[in-house]
VEXDREN-2710 file (C-alpha; in Angstrom, 1 decimal):
% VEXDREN-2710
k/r/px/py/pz
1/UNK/17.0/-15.5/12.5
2/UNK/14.0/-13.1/11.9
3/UNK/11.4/-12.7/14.5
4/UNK/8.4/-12.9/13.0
5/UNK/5.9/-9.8/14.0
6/UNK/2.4/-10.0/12.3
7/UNK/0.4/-6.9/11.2
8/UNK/-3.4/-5.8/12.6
9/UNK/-5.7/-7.1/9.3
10/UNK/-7.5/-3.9/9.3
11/UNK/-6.3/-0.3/9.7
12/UNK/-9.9/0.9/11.0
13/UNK/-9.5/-1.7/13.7
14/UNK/-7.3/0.5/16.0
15/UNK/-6.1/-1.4/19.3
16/UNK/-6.8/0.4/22.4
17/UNK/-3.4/1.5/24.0
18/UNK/-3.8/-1.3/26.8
19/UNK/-3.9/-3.6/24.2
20/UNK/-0.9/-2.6/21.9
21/UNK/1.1/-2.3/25.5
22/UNK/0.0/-5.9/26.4
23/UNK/0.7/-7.4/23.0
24/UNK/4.3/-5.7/23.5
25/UNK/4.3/-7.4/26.8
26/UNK/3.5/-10.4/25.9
27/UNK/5.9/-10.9/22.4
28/UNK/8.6/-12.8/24.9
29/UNK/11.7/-11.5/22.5
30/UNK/10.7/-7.6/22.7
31/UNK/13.2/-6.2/25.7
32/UNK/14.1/-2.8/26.7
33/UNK/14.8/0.6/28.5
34/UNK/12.9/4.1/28.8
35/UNK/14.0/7.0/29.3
36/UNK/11.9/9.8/29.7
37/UNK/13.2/13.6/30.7
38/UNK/10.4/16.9/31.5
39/UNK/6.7/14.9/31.4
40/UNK/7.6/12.1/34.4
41/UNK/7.1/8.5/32.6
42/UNK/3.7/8.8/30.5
43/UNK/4.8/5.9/28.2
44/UNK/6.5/3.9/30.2
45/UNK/3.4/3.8/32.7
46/UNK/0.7/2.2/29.9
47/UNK/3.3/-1.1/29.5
48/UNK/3.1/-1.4/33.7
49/UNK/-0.7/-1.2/33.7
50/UNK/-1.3/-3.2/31.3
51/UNK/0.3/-6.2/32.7
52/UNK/3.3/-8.6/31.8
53/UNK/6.1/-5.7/31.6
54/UNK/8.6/-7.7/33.6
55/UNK/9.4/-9.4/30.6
56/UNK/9.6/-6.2/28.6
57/UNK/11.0/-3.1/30.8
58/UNK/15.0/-4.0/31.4
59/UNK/14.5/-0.3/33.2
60/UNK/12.8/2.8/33.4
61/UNK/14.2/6.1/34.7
62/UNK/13.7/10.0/34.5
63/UNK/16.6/11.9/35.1
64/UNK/14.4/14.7/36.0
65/UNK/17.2/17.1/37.9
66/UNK/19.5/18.7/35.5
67/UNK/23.1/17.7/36.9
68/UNK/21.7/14.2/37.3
69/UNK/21.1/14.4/33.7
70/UNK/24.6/16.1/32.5
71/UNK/25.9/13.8/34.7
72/UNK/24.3/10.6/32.6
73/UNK/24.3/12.0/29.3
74/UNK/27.2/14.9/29.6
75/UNK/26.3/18.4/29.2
76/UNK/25.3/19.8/25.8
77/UNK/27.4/22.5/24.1
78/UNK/24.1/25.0/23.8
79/UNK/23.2/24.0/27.4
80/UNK/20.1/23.3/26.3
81/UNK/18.3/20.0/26.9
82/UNK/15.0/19.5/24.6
83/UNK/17.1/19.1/21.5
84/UNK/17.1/16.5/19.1
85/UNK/21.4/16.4/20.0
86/UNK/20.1/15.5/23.4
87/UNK/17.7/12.8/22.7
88/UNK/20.3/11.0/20.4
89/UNK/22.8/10.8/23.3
90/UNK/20.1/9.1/25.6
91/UNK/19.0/6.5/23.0
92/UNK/22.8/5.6/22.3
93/UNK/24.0/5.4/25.8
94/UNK/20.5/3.6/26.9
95/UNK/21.4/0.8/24.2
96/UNK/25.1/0.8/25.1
97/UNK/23.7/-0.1/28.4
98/UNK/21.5/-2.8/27.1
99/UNK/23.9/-4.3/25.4
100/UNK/27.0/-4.5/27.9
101/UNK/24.3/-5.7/30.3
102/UNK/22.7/-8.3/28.9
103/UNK/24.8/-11.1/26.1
104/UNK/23.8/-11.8/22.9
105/UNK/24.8/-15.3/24.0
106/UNK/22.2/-15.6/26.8
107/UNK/19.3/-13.7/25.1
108/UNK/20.0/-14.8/21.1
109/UNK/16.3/-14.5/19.9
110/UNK/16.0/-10.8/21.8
111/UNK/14.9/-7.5/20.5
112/UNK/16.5/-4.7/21.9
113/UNK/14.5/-1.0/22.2
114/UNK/15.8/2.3/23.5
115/UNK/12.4/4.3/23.6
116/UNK/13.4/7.9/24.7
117/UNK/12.1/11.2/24.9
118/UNK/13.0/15.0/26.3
119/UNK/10.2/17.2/26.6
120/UNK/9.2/20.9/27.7
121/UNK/5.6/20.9/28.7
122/UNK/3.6/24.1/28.6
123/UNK/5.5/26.5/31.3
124/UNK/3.2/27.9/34.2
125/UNK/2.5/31.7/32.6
126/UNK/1.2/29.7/29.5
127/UNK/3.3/31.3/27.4
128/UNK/5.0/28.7/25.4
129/UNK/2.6/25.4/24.4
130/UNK/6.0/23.5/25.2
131/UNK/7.7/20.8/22.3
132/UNK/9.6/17.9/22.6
133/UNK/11.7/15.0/20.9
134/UNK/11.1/11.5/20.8
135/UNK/12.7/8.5/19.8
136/UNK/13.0/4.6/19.4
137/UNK/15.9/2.6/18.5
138/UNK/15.0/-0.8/17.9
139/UNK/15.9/-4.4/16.3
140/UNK/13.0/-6.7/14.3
141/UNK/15.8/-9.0/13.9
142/UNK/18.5/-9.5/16.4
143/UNK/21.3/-10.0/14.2
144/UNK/20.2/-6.8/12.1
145/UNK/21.6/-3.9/12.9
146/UNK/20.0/-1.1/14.8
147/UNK/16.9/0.9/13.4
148/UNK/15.6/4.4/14.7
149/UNK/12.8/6.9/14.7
150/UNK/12.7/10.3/15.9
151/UNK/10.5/12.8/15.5
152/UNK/9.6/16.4/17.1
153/UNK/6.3/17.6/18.5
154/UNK/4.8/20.5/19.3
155/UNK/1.8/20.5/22.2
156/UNK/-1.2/22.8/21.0
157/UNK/-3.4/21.9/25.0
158/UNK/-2.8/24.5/27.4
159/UNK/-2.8/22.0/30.6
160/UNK/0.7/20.1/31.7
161/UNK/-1.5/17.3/32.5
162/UNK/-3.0/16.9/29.3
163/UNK/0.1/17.6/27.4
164/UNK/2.0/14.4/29.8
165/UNK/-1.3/12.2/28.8
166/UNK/-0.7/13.3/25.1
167/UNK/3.1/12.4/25.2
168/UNK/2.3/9.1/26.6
169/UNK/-0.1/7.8/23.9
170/UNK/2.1/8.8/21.4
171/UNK/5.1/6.8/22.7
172/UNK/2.8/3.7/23.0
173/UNK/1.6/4.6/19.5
174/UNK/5.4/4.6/18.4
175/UNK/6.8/1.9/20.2
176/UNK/4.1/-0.2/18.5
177/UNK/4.2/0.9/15.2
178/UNK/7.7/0.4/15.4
179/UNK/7.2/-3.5/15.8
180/UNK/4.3/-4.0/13.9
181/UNK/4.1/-1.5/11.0
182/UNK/7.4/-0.9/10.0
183/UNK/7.0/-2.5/6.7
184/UNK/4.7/0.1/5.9
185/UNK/6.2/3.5/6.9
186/UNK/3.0/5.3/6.0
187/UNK/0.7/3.7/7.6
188/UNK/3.0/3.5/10.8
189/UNK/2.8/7.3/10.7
190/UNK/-0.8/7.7/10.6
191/UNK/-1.3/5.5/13.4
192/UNK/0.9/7.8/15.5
193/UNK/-2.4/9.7/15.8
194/UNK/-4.2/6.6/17.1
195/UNK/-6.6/8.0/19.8
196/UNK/-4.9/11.1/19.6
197/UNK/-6.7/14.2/17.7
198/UNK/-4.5/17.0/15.7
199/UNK/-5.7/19.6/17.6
200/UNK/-3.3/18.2/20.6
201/UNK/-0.1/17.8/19.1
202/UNK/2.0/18.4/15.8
203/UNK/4.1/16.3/14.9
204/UNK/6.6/18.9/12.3
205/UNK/9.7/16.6/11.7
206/UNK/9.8/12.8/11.1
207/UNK/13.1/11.0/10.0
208/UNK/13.6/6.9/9.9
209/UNK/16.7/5.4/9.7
210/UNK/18.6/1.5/9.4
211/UNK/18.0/-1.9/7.9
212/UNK/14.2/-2.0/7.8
213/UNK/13.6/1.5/6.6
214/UNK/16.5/1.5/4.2
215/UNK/13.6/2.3/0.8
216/UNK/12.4/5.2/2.6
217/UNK/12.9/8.8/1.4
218/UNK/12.8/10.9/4.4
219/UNK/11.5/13.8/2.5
220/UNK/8.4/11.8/1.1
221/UNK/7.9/11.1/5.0
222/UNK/8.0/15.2/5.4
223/UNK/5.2/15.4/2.4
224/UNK/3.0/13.3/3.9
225/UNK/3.3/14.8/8.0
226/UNK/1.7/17.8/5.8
227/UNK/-0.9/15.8/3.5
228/UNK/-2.4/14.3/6.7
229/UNK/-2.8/17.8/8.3
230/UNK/-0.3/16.7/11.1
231/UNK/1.7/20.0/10.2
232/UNK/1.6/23.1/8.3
233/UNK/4.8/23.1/7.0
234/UNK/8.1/20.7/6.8
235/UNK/11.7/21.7/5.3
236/UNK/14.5/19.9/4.2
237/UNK/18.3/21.4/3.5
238/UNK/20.3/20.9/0.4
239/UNK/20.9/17.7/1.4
240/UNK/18.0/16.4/1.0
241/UNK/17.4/15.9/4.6
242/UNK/14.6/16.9/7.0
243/UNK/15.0/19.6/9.5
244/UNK/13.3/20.9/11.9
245/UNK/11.7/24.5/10.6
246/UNK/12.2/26.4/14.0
247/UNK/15.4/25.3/14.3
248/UNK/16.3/26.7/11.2
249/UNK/14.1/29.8/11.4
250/UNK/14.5/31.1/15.1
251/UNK/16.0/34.5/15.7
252/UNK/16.8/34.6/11.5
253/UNK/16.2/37.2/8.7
254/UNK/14.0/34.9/5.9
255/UNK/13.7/35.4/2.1
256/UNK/11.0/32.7/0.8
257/UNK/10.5/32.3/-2.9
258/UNK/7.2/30.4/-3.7
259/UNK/6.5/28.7/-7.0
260/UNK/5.9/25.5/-8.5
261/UNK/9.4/25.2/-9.9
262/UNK/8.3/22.4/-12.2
263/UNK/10.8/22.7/-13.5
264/UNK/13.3/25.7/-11.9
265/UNK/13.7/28.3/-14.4
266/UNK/16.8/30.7/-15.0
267/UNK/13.9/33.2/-13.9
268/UNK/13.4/31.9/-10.7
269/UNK/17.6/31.8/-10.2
270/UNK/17.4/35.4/-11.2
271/UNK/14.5/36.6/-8.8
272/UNK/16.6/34.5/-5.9
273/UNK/20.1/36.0/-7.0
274/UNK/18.7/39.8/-7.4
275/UNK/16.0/39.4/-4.3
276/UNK/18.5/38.2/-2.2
277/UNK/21.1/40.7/-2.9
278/UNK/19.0/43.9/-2.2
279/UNK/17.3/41.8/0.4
280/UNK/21.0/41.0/2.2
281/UNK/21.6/45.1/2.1
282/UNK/18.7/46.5/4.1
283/UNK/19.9/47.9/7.1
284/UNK/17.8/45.6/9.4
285/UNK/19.1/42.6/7.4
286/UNK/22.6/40.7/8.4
287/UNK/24.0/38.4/5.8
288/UNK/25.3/36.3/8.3
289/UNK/21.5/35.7/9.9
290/UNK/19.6/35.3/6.7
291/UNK/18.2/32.2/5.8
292/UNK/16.3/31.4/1.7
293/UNK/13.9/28.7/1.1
294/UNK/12.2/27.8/-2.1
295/UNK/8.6/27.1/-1.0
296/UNK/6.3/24.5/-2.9
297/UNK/2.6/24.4/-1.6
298/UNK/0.4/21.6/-1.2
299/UNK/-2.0/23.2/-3.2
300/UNK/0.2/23.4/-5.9
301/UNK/1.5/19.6/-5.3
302/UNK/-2.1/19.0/-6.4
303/UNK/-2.2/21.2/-9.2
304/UNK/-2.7/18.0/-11.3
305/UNK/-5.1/16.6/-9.6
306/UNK/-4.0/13.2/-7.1
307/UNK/-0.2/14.5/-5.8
308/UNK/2.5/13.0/-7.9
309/UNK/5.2/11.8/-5.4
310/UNK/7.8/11.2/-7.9
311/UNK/6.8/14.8/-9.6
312/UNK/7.5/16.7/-6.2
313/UNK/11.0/14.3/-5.7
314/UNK/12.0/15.8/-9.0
315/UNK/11.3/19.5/-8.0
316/UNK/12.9/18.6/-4.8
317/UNK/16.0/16.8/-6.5
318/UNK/16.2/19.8/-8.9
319/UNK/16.1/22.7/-6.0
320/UNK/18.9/21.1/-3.7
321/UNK/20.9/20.2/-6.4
322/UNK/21.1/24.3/-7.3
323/UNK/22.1/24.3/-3.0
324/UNK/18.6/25.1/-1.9
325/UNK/16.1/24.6/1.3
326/UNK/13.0/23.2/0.2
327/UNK/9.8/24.2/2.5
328/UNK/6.4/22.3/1.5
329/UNK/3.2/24.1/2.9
330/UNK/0.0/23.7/3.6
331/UNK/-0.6/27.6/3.6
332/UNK/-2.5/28.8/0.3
333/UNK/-2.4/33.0/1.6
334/UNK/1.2/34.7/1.6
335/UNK/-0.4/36.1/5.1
336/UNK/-0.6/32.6/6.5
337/UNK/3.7/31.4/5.6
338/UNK/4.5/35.1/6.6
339/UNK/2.5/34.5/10.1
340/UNK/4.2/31.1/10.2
341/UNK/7.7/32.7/10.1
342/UNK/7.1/35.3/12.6
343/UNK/6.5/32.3/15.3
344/UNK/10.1/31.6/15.0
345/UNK/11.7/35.8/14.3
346/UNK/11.2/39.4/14.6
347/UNK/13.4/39.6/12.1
348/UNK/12.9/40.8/8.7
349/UNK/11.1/38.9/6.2
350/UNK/11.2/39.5/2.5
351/UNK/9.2/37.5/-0.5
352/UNK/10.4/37.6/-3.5
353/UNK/7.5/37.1/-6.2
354/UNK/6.4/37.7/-9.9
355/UNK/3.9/40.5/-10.7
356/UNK/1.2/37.8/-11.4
357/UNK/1.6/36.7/-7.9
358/UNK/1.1/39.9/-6.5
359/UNK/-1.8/40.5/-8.3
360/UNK/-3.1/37.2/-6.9
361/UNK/-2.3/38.7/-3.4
362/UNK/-5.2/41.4/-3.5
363/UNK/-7.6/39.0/-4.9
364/UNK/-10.3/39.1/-2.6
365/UNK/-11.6/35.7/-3.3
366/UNK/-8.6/34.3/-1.5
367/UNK/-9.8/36.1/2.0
368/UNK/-13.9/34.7/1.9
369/UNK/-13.1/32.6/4.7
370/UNK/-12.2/35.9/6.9
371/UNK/-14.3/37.7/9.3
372/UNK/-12.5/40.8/7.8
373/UNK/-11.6/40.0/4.8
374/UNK/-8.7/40.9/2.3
375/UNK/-8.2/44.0/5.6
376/UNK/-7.8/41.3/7.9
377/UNK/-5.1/39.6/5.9
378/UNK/-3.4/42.4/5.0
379/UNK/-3.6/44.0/9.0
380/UNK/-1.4/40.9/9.9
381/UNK/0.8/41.2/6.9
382/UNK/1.2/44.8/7.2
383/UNK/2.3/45.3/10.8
384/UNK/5.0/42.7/10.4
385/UNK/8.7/43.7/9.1
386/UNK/7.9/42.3/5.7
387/UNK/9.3/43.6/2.5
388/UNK/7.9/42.1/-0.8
389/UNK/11.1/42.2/-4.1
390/UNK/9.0/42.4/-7.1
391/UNK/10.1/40.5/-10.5
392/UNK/8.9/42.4/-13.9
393/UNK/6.7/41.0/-16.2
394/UNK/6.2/41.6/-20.1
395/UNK/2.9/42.0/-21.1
396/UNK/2.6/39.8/-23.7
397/UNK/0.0/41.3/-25.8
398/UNK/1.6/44.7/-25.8
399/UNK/5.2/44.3/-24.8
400/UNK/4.8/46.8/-21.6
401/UNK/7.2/45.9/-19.0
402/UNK/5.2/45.8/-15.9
403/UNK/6.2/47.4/-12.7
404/UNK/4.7/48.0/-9.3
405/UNK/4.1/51.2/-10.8
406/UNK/1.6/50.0/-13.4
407/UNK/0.7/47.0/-12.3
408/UNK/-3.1/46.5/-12.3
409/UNK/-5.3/45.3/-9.8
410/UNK/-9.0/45.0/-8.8
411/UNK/-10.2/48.9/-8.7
412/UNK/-11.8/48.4/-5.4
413/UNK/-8.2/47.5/-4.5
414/UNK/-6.5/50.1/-5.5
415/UNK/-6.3/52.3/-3.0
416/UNK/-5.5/49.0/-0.5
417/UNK/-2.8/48.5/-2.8
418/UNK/-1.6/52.4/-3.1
419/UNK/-1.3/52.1/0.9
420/UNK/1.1/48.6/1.1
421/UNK/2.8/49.7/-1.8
422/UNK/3.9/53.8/-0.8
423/UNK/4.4/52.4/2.6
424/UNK/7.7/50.6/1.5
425/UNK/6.5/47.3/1.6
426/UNK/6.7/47.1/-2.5
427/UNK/10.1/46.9/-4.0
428/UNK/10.4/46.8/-7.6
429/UNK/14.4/44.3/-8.4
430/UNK/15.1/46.8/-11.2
431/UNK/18.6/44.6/-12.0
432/UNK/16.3/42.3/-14.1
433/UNK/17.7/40.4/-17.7
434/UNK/15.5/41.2/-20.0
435/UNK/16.0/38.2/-22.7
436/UNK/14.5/35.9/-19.7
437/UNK/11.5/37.6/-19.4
438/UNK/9.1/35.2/-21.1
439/UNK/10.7/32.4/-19.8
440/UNK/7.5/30.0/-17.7
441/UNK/7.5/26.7/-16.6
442/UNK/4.4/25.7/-17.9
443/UNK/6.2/26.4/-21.8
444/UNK/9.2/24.5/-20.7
445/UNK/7.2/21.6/-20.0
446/UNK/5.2/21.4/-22.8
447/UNK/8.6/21.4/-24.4
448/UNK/10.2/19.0/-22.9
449/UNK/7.5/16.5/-22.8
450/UNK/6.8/17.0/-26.4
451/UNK/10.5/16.7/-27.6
452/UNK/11.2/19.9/-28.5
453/UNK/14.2/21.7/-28.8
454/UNK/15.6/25.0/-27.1
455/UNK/14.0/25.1/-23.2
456/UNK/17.8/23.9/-21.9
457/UNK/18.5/27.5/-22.3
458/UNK/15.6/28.2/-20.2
459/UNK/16.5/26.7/-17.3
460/UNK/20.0/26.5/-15.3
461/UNK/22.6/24.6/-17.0
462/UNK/22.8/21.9/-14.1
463/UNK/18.5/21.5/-14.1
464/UNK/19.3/20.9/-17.7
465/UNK/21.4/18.0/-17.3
466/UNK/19.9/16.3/-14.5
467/UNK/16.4/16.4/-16.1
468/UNK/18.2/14.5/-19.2
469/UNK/20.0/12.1/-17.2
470/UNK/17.1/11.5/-15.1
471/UNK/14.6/11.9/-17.7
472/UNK/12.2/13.8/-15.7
473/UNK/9.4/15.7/-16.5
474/UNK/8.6/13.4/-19.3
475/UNK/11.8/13.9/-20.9
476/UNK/12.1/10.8/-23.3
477/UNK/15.2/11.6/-25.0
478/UNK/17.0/8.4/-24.4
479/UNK/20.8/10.0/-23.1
480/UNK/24.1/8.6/-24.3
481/UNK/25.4/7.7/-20.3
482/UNK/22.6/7.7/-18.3
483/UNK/24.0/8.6/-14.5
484/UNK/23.0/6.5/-11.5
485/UNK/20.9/8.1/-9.4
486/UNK/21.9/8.9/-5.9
487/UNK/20.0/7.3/-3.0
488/UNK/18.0/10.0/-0.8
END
């Protein structure tokens, strides 16, 4: 039997928190347990003000000291405890405990929650803003099984007090969504900001999981934590999962490619393969600590226009099939992703780009919005182990393979350019295959949405295929076995 749990008629008429806690309260079947570890109980506390919780709280706890913690949860392997490993063991073991505790025959209509969270607040030097993970496992319908929601955030105040208030309207924000908005997964993540403002938390990594959320793609969930300005930049591994950037960042060397990759082209593969080998044999650089990511920005999501959801699942789809990480940013500037990076390593970074790319680099127009300018952007790029691997070019016109030797840029840029480039920072990929050179995206496309013949030896041979079978890109080509497509 379903419980029924109505939606709010209008999304501009946002509840105030005592009154999403009270209508919690007051649904007779909603039951549960929080758990809340660095940030005392913030959430828990806005269900006992508002009244009614005894029919809502089965228990609340904060195992604050860290050997009462290991002792309830066990001790993590990376003796760390604000991990998303961490908070997965609390919701589990906090559900366990509902469920030996209280029978499904004595409570048959119930709704069982685990709301948990683990949290570092901002430490007393003011050094690190502080992050945290939080989570929800939940039941609309008590013979369904178990659904779950866990994000991570990052704290942006600089007060511990402030950052506790923060965490606690976003677990009442979650805990409510949860219930009441979970048929509509985008909406239920825009209301996570519900009398919160950006400029006090991010939220970088969202993931939703069981019966109720079975239709949604996690990495459409990613696209849209960055379309709503909630973060600057999400990732997701060759799996087509979500992870969370600084996880797979920190303390790591980091070759980005950035393109539009609509579709990947044997080019791109070729500036990857021959980037990443001269990249992997720097001195600085171990093979073992190096970490690639193809990098889409929004900006180029909305090269078109309104964004094309199923048009950036297709890039997406194309680029892990080919065992890529996919990074979707909000940063237009190469300055601003190479800044981004250097939050998480010290590292050496490398970007491998085309020569029409660079040239867009020492465009001034791009650095308007700068007290100082194109200087200031290039002071933060310059001072930062960076190394660009530069990709020829054919001039069309004349033929002229173009280098970062001849390469031609504003002339009151040249002598900016002279400096980043004789300072090392320029590397020309010399290993280059010369019958690819004309090979662009935008040609393929026109090709294959026009039904022409020939672009499948433009891209890889796999990207070939799975464009066909898929008919993406407005391939029309009706194929003789058309594959099922797997689920994300």
């Amino acid at each position: 039997m379903e419980i029924t749990i109505k939606g709010d008629k209008e999304f501009d008429d946002i509840p105030s928190l005592k009154s999403k806690a009270l209508r919690i309260n007051l649904n007779e079947n909603i039951y549960g347990t929080f758990a809340e570890i660095g940030a005392g109980q913030e959430t828990c506390r806005h269900f006992f003000r508002a009244g009614g919780a005894s029919g809502t709280i089965a228990k609340a706890m904060s195992a604050y000291d860290k050997n009462f913690s290991d002792a309830i949860y066990g001790v993590e392997e990376d003796g760390r405890y604000v991990t998303e490993a961490r908070l997965r063991k609390m919701l589990t073991q906090e559900m366990e405990h509902m469920e030996t505790r209280l029978t499904r025959e004595k409570n048959p209509n119930k709704l069982f929650f685990a709301y948990a969270n683990t949290v570092a607040t901002i430490d007393f030097a003011k050094q690190f803003k502080g992050h945290g993970w939080v989570g929800l496992k939940y039941q609309v319908d008590p013979h369904q099984d178990y659904n779950e929601i866990i994000l991570h955030v990052r704290f942006k105040e600089t007060d511990a007090r402030l950052q506790q208030e923060t965490l606690g309207v976003l677990g009442i924000n979650l805990i409510y969504g949860a219930f009441y908005k979970y048929n509509e997964p985008k909406r239920l993540l825009r209301h996570l900001y519900d009398h919160l403002d950006k400029d006090q938390l991010e939220i970088d990594t969202i993931n939703f999981s069981g019966p109720v959320f079975k239709n949604v793609d996690n990495r459409l969930m990613s696209l849209q934590l960055v379309k709503n300005g909630m973060t600057d930049a999400v990732m997701f591994g060759p799996d087509g999962k979500n992870v969370l950037p600084a996880k797979v960042f920190y303390k790591k060397n980091i070759l980005a490619l950035r393109g539009s990759f609509r579709p990947v082209t044997r080019v791109n593969m070729a500036m990857y393969e021959k980037s990443y080998e001269m990249f992997t044999k720097e001195n600085k650089v171990d093979k073992d600590k190096t970490v690639v990511v193809f990098e889409i920005t929004l900006s180029n999501l909305r090269a078109e226009g309104k964004i094309d959801e199923q048009d950036f699942m297709d890039r997406a789809d194309l680029l892990c099939s080919l065992g890529q990480s996919v990074m979707i940013s909000n940063f237009q500037e190469y300055y601003k992703v190479v800044e981004y990076f250097s939050n998480y390593t010290k590292s050496r970074i490398g970007l491998a780009m085309g020569v029409s790319n660079l040239v867009d680099v020492f465009d001034e127009k791009y650095y308007r919005h700068l007290s100082g300018g194109i200087l200031e952007a290039f002071g933060k790029l310059f001072f930062k182990d960076l190394k660009v691997y530069l990709y020829p070019m054919k001039d069309l016109d004349t033929g002229e393979l173009i280098t970062s030797e001849n390469l031609k840029v504003h002339p009151r840029m040249k002598e900016l350019y002279k400096f980043f480039k004789y300072n090392g920072k320029v590397i020309d990929i010399k290993d280059y295959d010369e019958k690819i050179m004309n090979v662009f995206s935008r040609e393929i496309l026109d090709m294959i949405s026009n039904g022409k013949k020939g672009w499948e030896d433009m891209v890889p041979e796999s990207t070939a295929h799975l464009i066909k079978d898929y008919r993406l890109f407005g391939y029309s080509r009706k194929p003789l076995l058309l594959r099922k497509r797997k689920d994300s």
